[in-house]
TORFIMAR-356621 format. One line per 10 residues: number of its first residue (from 1); for each residue x, y, z of C-alpha. Coordinates in nm, 3 decimals. Example, Ala and Ser with C-alpha at 12.3 -4.5 7.8 and 13.67 -1.06 7.14 Angstrom:
! residues 2
1	1.230 -0.450 0.780; 1.367 -0.106 0.714 .
//
This chain:
! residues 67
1	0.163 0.970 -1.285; 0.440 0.734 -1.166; 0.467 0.413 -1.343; 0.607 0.107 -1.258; 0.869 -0.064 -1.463; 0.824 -0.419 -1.614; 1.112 -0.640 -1.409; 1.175 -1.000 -1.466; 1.332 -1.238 -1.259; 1.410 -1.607 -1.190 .
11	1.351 -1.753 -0.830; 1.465 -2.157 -0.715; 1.256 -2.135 -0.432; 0.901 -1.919 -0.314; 1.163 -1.817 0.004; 1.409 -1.696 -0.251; 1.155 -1.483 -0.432; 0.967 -1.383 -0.108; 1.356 -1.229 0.024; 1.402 -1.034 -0.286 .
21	1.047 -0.906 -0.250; 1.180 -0.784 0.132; 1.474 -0.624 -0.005; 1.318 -0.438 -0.295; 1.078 -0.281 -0.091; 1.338 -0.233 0.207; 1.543 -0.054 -0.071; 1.278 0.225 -0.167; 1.261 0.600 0.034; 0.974 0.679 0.247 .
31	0.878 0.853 -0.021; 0.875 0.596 -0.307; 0.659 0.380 -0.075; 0.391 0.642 0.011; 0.365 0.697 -0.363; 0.295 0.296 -0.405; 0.048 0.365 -0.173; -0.081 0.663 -0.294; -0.155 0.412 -0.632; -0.296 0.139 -0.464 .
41	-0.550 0.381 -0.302; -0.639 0.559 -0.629; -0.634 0.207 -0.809; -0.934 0.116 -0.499; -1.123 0.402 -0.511; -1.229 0.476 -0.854; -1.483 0.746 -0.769; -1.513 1.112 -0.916; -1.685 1.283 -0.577; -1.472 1.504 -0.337 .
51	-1.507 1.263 -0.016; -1.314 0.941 -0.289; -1.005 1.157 -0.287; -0.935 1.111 0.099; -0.896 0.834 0.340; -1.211 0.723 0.508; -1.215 0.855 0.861; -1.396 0.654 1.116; -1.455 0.748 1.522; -1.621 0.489 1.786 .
61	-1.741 0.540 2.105; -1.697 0.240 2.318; -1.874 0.314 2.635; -1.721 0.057 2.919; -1.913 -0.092 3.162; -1.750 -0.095 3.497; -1.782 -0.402 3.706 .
//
């Protein structure tokens, strides 16, 4: 399992912090961002069943009515 490494830094402002935030994640490969995801889905879903280990599909039906 991936793990993240500890990383400290020092901000003067929230808009300072909040730019290096941007860049940081701008920085990363498509791939080092799906596996972030890939975490924050398995840190949600904590289950042990087959249907926790894939996203939740969902399909609606909207019938219009024409006026």
């Amino acid at each position: 399992m991936w793990r993240m490494k500890p990383v400290v830094a020092k901000f003067r402002t929230h808009q300072e912090a909040e730019q290096a935030t941007r860049e940081y994640y701008r920085r990363l490969t498509p791939a080092e961002r799906l596996e972030i995801l890939f975490q924050l889905r398995d840190m949600h879903h904590k289950g042990d069943d087959a249907a926790s280990g894939r996203l939740a599909r969902v399909y609606r039906i909207a019938q219009l009515k024409r006026g």
